[in-house]
N, C-alpha and C positions, 0 to 999 in steps of 0.2 A: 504493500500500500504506500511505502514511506517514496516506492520507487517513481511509483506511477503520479504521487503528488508533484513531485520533486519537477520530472517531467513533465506533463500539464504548467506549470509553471511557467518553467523554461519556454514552452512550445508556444503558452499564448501570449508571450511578445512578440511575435513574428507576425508582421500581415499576412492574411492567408488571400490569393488568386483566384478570383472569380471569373469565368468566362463566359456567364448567362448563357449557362446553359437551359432549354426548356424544360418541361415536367418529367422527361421520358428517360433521360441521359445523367451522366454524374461522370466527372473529370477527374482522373487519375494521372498524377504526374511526381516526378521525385528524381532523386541520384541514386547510383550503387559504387559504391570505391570498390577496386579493387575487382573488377568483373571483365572475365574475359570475353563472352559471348555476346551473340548481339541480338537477344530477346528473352524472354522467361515468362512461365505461364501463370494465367487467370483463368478460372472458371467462375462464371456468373449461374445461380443456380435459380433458373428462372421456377414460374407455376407452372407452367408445361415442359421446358427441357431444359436442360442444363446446355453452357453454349462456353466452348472454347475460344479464350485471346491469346493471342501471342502479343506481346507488351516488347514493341522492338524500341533497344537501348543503342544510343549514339558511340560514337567512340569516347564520348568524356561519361559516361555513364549514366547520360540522362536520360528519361523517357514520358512520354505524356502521351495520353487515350481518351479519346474520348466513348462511354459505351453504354450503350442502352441499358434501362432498368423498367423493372414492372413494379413499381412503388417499393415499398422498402425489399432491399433484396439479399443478401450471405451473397461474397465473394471470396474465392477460396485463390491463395496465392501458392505457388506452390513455388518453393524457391530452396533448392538442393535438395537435402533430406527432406525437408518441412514444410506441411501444409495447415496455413495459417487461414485463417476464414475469419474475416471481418462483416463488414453490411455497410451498405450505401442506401441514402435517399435522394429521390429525387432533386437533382440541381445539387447535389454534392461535390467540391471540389477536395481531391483528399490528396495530400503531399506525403509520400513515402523518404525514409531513407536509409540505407544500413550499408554494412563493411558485407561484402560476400566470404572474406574470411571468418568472420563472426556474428553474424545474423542475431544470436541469440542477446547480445549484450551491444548490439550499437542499432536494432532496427526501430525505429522511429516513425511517430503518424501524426501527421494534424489534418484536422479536419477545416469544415467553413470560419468557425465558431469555436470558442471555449470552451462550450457544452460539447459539440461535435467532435473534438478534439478527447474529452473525458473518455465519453463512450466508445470511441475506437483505439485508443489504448487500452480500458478495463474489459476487452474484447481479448486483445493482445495478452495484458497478464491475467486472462483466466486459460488461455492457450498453455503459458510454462506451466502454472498451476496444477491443470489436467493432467501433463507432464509427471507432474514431480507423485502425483497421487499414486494411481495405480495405470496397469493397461488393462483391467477389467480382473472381476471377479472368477477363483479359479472354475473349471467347468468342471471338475472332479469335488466337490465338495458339497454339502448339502446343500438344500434350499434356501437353508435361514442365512447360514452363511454367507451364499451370495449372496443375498437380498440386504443383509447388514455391510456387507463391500461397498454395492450401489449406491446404497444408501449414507454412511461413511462422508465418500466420494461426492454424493450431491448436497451433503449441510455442507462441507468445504467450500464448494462453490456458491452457496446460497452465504455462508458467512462471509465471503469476500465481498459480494455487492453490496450484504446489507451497511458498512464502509461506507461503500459510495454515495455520492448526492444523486440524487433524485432528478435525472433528466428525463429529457420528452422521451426516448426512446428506452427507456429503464424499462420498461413491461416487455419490450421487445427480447434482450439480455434475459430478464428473470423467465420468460418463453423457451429459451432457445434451453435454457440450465437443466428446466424442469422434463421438456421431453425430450433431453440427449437422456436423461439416467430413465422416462417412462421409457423409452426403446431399448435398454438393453434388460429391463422389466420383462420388455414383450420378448423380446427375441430370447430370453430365459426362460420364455412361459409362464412367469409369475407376475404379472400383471393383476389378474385376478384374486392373488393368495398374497399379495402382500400389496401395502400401500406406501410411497414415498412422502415423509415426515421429517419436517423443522424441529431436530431434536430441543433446541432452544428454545424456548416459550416466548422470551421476548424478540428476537429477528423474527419468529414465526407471525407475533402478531404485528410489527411495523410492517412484515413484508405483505401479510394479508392487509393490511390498510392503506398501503400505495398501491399494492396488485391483488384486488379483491379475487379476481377470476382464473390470477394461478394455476392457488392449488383446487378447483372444481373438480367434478368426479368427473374422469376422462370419457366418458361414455354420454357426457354431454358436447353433444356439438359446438364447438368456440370460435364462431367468425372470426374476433379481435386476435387469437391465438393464430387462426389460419392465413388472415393477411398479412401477419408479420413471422411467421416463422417457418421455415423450410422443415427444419427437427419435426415441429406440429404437425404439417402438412405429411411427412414419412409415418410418422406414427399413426395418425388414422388411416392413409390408406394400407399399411400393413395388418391391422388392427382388425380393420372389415374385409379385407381378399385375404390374409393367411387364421384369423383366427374367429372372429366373429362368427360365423359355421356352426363354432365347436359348441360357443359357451350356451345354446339353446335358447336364443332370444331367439332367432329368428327361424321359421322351421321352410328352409327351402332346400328340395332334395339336390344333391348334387346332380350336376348332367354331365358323366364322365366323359361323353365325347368331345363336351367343347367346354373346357373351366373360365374360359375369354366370360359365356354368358350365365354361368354359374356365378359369376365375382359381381358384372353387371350389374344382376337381379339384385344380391346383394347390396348393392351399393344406392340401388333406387330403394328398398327399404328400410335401411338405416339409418340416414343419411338424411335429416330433414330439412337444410337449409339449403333451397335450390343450386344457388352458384357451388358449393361445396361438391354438393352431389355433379353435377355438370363437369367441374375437375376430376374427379372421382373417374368419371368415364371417361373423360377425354387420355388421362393418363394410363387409363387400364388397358384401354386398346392400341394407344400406340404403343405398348408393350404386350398385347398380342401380334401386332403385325411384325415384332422387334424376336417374336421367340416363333418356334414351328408350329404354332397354330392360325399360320396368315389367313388361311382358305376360311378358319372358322370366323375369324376375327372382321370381316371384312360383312358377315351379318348382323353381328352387333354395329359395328359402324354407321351402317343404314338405319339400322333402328335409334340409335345416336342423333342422326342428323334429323330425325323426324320426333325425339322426343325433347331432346339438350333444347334448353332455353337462355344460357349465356353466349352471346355470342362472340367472347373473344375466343372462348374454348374450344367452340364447333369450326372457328375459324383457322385458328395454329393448327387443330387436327385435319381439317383437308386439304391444309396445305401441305404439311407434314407427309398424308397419305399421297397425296400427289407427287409428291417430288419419293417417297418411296415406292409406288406400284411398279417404277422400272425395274426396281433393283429385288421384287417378288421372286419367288422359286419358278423358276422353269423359263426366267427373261434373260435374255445374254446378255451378257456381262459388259461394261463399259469396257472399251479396249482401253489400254496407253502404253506408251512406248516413254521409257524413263531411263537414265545415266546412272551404273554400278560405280562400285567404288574405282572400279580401273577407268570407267569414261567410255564405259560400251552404251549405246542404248540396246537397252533389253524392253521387249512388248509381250504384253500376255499372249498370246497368239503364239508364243515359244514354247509355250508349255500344255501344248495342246494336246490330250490322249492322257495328261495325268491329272488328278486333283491338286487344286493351289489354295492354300491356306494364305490370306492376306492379310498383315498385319499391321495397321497404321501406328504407326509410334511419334514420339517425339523426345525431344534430347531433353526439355527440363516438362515431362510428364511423370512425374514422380510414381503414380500406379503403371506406367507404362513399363519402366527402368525396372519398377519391385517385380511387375510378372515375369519378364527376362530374364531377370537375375535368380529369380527363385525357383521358377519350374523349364525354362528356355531346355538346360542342359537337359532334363529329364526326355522334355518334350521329344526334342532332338532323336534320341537314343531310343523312344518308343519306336518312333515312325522311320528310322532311316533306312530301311531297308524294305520301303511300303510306299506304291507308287502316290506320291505327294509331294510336293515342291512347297517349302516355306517363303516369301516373299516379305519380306519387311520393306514398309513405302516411308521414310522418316518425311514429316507435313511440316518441322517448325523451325527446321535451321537451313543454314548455307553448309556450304561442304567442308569445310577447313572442322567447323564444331561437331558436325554431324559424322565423321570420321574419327575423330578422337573420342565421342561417346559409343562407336559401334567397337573400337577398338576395347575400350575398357568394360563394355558391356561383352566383351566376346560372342557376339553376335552373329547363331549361327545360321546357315540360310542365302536365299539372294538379298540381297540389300541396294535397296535403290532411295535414290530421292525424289523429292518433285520439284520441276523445273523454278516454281515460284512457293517460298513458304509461305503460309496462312492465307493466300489463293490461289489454290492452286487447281487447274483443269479437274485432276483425277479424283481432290480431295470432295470437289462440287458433284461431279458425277454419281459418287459413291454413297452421295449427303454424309459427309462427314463433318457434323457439327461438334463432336466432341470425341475424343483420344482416352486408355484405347479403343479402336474399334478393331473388330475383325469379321471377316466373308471370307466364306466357302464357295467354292463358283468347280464347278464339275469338269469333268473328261472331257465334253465337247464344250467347253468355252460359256455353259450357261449357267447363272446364278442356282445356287441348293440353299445359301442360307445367308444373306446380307448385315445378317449380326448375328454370326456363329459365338461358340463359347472362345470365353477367353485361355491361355496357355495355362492356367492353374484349373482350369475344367480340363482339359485335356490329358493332364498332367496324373489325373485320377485314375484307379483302375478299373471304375465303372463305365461299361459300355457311352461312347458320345455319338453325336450325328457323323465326325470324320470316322470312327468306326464302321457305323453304319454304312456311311457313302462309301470306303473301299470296299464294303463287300457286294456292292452293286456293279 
C-alpha cells in the first residue's frame, strides 16, 4: 500500500495527454528502456470476443495506440513472462512505463486523472499480490481445504482494496476480486457447498456499504456486475452451459446430438434479463461454430436471429458467422505462399496428399510460447512418423525477432512468417482475430476444422480430431 501511495503521488504531478478521443476508443501510449523488439502484445477482452494488438514500439522505445473499447473493458498486456490485465474507459488516455529488464519493480501507469491513475495501479499491485499468494488450491486435498485456500486468497484481496479510496470504478475492482475466486468455486464444483466470506466483520461491512451488490447470491442475475466485468460475464456463462443442468432448477432433458441447443435452451431459461440472455447466445454459438458441432450450430443460429432482441449481439455474430462460413468443414482452405527461415517461399499447395496442422503464433504471445514450450516437443515425437506436416505462421514480428524466438523456442516444424505483421493477407483470411489459433485443413487442401485443439490437447493421450483425420 505504502508503495502504490508513494507512486500515485509521484504520478499525479505529471500532466496527463489527452487526444479526444470519442466514446468508443481509449489511448495507450508510454516508453520501455531497455527493449529490443519492435512491438509487444494487448488483448482487449471485448463482450463478444477477445481481439489481439500488436503495440508496435519505435526505436527509442516508445509506443502509442489508439483502440476500441465496448464501455469499460480488462486489457490484458502481456509483456515476457507476465500477463498483467488492467481496464480502460471510455476516452481513456493511459501512459505506461517500465525497464524490460525488470518489469516487476520499474513498471508504471497513469491514467487521465488522479483517480484514474489510483485505480490502474491498485489493478497492478493486486496483480504481484495474486503472485505472492498462492497459484490455487491443491487438487489433491479435501473440499474444505480448498475452499479455505480460495477463500484465504480472496479476504487478501478484498483486505487490500478495503485501503483504498473509494473511486468511481471501485465496484468494478471489488467485481472483478469476487468472481476471479467465484470461478475457481465453480471450476472446483463447490460453488454450491461453500460460500465466499469477509472473514472481517468490519471490511465486510464498509465493503457491503460502498458495494451493496457484491456479495449477492450469484444465482441472481447482476447487470451492474455484467457491464463491468469480464470474471462476471465467464462465470455465469460457465455456471448455466457447464453446471446449471446438474443442480435441478431447471428440468430440460439433455439432446445429446447437438449440446450447441441443449446450452441454448438453457440459457433462455435462466437467464432473465434480456441483453444478458442475448450475450448468453450470441457467445455460445460462436463457440459452437468455433468446436465440431458447426452443422449443428448453425440451427441455433437461425433461431438466434429470429428470437435475440439486442442488437449489437445479433450483429458481431453474423458478422462473425460471415466472415467464418468460409473457413466451415469441407470449404478449401485459403491458399498463401509465405518466406521460411532460409527465404524460400513455401505455399500450402506443397503439402498437398498430407494433413497440415497450422499454427498461428506470435513472439510476445505469452500462451503461445507456454504451449510450445511445454507440449511442442511431445507433440512433435507423437506425430513424426504420421502423414502430417506442422506449419507455424508467426502474425507479430519482422524477421530478425521472429528468428531468434523460433531459435530459443526450438521450434519444430515448417516455420514461416507473414509478409506484413498485425495485417496481414493470411492472418484476415483465416479471421485471425486472436493468437493462439490453430486449423486442420485435410489431404486434399480443404478445411476439417478452423479452430482445431491446441498443442496441449494434442499432446494428450486421449483420442483428438488429428487422430481421427489420419485415420480417414
Amino acid at each position: 500500500m505504502k508503495r502504490l501511495i508513494i507512486l500515485f503521488l509521484l504520478l499525479g504531478t505529471i500532466p496527463a495527454v489527452s487526444f479526444g478521443q470519442n466514446d468508443s476508443t481509449y489511448f495507450l501510449q508510454g516508453n520501455i528502456r531497455n527493449y529490443d523488439q519492435s512491438s509487444f502484445n494487448l488483448v482487449n477482452e471485448g463482450f463478444f470476443e477477445w481481439k489481439d494488438y500488436n503495440i508496435l514500439v519505435d526505436n527509442k522505445g516508445n509506443f502509442s495506440k489508439k483502440i476500441r473499447t465496448e464501455g469499460i473493458q480488462n486489457f490484458i498486456l502481456r509483456l515476457n513472462n507476465e500477463t498483467i490485465t488492467l481496464f480502460a474507459v471510455p476516452g481513456d488516455t493511459i501512459t505506461l512505463k517500465w525497464d524490460n529488464k525488470n518489469i516487476a519493480k520499474t513498471l508504471t501507469v497513469r491514467g487521465k486523472s488522479k483517480e484514474r491513475t489510483m485505480e490502474l495501479q491498485t489493478k497492478i499491485e493486486l496483480f504481484y499480490l495474486a503472485q505472492k499468494i498462492s497459484d490455487g488450491p491443491d487438487q489433491k486435498t479435501s473440499d474444505t481445504a480448498k475452499y479455505r485456500a480460495i477463500n484465504n486468497a480472496f479476504n487478501q484481496e478484498i483486505m487490500y482494496i478495503h485501503g483504498v479510496p473509494h473511486t468511481e470504478n471501485f465496484d468494478k475492482i471489488a467485481y472483478d476480486i469476487y468472481y476471479k475466486y467465484m470461478n475457481m468455486l465453480l471450476s472446483a464444483r463447490l460453488h454450491d457447498k461453500f460460500k465466499l466470506t469477509i472473514t472481517d466483520n468490519l471490511v465486510r461491512d464498509a465493503i457491503n456499504k460502498k458495494i451493496p451488490t457484491v456479495l449477492l447470491d450469484y444465482k441472481l442475475i447482476n447487470e451492474f456486475a455484467f457491464n463491468k466485468s469480464a470474471l462476471y460475464r465467464k462465470f455465469i456463462y460457465d455456471w448455466v452451459r457447464l453446471y446449471r443442468i446438474f443442480d435441478g432448477a431447471v428440468a430440460i432433458n439433455s439432446i445429446k446430438s447437438n449440446h450447441v441447443k441443449t446450452h441454448y435452451l438453457l440459457g433462455q431459461a435462466v437467464i432473465d434479463i434480456q441483453r444478458i440472455k442475448d450475450w448468453y447466445a450470441a457467445v455460445l454459438i460462436k463457440d459452437g461454430f468455433e468446436s465440431s458441432e458447426f452443422s449443428n450450430t448453425v440451427e441455433i443460429y437461425n433461431q438466434y436471429l429470429q428470437e435475440g432482441k439486442t442488437p449489437e449481439f445479433k450483429v458481431q455474430l453474423t458478422k462473425y458467422y460471415t466472415n467464418l462460413k468460409n473457413l466451415s468443414p469441407g470449404q478449401s482452405a485459403p491458399g498463401f505462399s509465405l518466406k521460411d527461415m532460409d527465404g524460400n517461399t513455401v505455399s500450402l499447395n506443397d503439402f498437398l496428399g498430407k494433413l497440415v496442422y497450422i499454427d498461428f503464433w506470435g513472439v510476445h504471445c505469452g500462451p503461445c510460447r507456454k504451449d510450445i514450450l511445454d507440449n511442442g516437443f511431445a507433440v512433435h515425437e507423437k506425430y513424426k512418423d504420421k502423414e502430417v506436416v506442422f506449419v507455424n505462421i508467426c502474425t507479430d514480428e519482422t524477421e530478425k525477432p521472429w528468428k531468434k524466438a523460433t531459435g530459443s523456442l526450438n521450434l519444430k516444424g515448417v516455420n514461416l512468417i507473414v509478409e506484413k505483421p498485425n495485417d496481414s493477407a493470411v492472418s484476415k483470411d483465416y479471421n485471425v482475430n486472436s493468437i493462439p489459433r490453430y486449423v486442420l485443413v485435410g489431404k486434399d487442401g480443404k478445411i476439417i476444422l478452423s479452430t482445431a485443439p491446441g498443442l496441449w490437447e494434442l499432446a494428450r493421450e486421449t483420442e483428438n480430431i488429428l487422430d481421427v483425420s489420419l485415420k480417414n
